[in-house]
C-alpha positions as CSV (number, residue, x, y, z in Angstrom):
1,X,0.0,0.0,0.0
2,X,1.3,3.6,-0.9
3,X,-1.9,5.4,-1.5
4,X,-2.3,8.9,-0.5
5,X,-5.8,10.8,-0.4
6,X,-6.6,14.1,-1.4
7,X,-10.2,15.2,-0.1
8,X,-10.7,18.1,-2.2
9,X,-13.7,20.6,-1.2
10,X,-15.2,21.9,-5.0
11,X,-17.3,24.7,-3.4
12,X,-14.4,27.6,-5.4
13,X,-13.5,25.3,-8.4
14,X,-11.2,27.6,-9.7
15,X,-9.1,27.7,-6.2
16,X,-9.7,24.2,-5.6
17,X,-8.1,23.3,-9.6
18,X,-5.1,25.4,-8.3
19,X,-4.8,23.7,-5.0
20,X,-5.0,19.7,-6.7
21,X,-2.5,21.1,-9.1
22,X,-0.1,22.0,-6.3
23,X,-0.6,18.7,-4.9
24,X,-0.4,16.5,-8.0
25,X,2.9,18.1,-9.0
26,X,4.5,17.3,-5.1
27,X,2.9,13.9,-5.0
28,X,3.5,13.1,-9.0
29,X,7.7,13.3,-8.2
30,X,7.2,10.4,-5.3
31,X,6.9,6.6,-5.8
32,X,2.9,7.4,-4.6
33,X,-0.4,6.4,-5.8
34,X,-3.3,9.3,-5.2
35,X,-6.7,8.7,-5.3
36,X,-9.0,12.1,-4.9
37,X,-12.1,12.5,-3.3
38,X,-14.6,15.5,-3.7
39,X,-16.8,17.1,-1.6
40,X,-18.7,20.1,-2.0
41,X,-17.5,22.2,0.8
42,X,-15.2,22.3,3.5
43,X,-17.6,21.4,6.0
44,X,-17.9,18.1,4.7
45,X,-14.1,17.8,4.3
46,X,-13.8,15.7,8.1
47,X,-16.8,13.5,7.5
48,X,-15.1,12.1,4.0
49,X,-11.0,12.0,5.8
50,X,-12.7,9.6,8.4
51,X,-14.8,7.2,6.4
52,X,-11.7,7.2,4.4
53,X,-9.3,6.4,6.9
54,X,-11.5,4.1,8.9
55,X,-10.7,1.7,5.4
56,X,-7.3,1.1,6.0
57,X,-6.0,2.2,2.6
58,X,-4.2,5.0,2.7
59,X,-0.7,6.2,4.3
60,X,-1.7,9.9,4.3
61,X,-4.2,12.2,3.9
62,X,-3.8,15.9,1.9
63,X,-7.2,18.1,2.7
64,X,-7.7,21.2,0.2
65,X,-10.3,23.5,0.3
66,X,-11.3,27.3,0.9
67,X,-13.2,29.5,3.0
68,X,-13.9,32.7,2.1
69,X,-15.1,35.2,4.3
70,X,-18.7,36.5,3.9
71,X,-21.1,39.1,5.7
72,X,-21.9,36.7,8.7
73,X,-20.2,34.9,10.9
74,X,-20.6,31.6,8.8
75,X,-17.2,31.9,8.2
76,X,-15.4,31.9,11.7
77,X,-17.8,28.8,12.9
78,X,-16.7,26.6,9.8
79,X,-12.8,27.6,10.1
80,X,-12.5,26.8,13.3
81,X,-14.9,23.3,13.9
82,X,-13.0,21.7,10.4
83,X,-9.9,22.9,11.7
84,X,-10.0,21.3,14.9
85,X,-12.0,18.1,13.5
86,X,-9.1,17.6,11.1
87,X,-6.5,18.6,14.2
88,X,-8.4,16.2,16.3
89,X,-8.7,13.2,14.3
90,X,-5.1,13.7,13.1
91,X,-3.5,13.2,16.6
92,X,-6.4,10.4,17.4
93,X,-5.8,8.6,14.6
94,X,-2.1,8.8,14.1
95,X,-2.7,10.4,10.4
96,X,0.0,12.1,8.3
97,X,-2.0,15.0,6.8
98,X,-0.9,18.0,5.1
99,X,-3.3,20.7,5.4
100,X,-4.0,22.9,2.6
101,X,-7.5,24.3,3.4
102,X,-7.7,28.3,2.9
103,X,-9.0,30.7,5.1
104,X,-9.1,34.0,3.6
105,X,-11.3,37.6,3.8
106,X,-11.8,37.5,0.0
107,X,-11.4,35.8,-3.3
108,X,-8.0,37.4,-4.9
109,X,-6.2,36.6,-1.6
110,X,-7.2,32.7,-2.0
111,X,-6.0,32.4,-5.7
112,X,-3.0,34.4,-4.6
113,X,-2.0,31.5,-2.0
114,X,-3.5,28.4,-4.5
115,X,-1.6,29.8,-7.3
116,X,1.1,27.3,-8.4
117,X,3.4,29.9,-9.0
118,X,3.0,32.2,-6.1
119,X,2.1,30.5,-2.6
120,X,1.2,27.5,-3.7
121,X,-0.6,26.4,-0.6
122,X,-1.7,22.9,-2.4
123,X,1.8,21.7,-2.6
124,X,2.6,23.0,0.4
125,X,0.2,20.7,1.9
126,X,1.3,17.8,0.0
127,X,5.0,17.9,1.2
128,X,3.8,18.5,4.7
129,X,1.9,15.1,4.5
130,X,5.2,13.5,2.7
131,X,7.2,14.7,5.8
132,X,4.3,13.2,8.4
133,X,4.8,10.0,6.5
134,X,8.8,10.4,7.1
135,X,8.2,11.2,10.9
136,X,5.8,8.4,11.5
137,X,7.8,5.9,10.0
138,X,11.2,7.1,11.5
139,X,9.2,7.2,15.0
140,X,7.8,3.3,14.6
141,X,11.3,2.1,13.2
142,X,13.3,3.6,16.0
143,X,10.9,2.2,18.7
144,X,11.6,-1.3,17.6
């Protein structure tokens, strides 16, 4: 098994296609199978990563998404219950993730951290998840 997941939140496709771009090209360059999940939005982001892990197939998780802030306070409730349902399940679960889920006041600030060529948060979060795999596997082979 060398599977990684994406679970990729469509809700801005435009941001999203930047973000799984980011991540294809990091995970693409490893000896790594992907197989991607969509969900609509980032709330449902957490439900998908634990149905998905609970299979057993996967070394690592990569969550992309955005959140973009709006007139009501939407915004701050789903940042911060996905964050910490992702944070949570990571340290419960022992789960390599890379995190690449924006949280930004407005559209041109999330295509300026998707974009491949600038921030590239989607990469970003894929070689975070590559180093999690490095750091789990160094921790269970030096504990034998």
């Amino acid at each position: 098994m060398n599977k990684i997941l994406i679970v990729e939140a469509r809700f801005y496709q435009d941001i999203a296609e930047e973000l799984m771009s980011g991540a294809m090209t990091v995970v693409a360059d490893r000896n790594f199978s992907v197989e991607k999940i969509e969900v609509p939005g980032v709330f449902e982001v957490p439900s998908a990563v634990a149905k998905a892990w609970a299979s057993g197939n996967y070394l690592g998780v990569i969550t992309l998404g955005c959140v973009i802030r709006g007139a009501t306070d939407h915004y701050d409730h789903i940042c911060r219950e996905v964050s910490r349902a992702l944070m949570d399940f990571t340290v419960n679960n022992h789960m390599p993730h890379g995190f690449g889920i924006l949280t930004c006041e407005n559209h041109q600030q999330a295509l300026e951290r998707a974009n491949t060529k600038e921030r590239d948060i989607g990469g970003r979060a894929a070689i975070a998840c590559l180093r999690m795999l490095e750091v789990h596997k160094k921790i269970r082979d030096d504990s034998i």
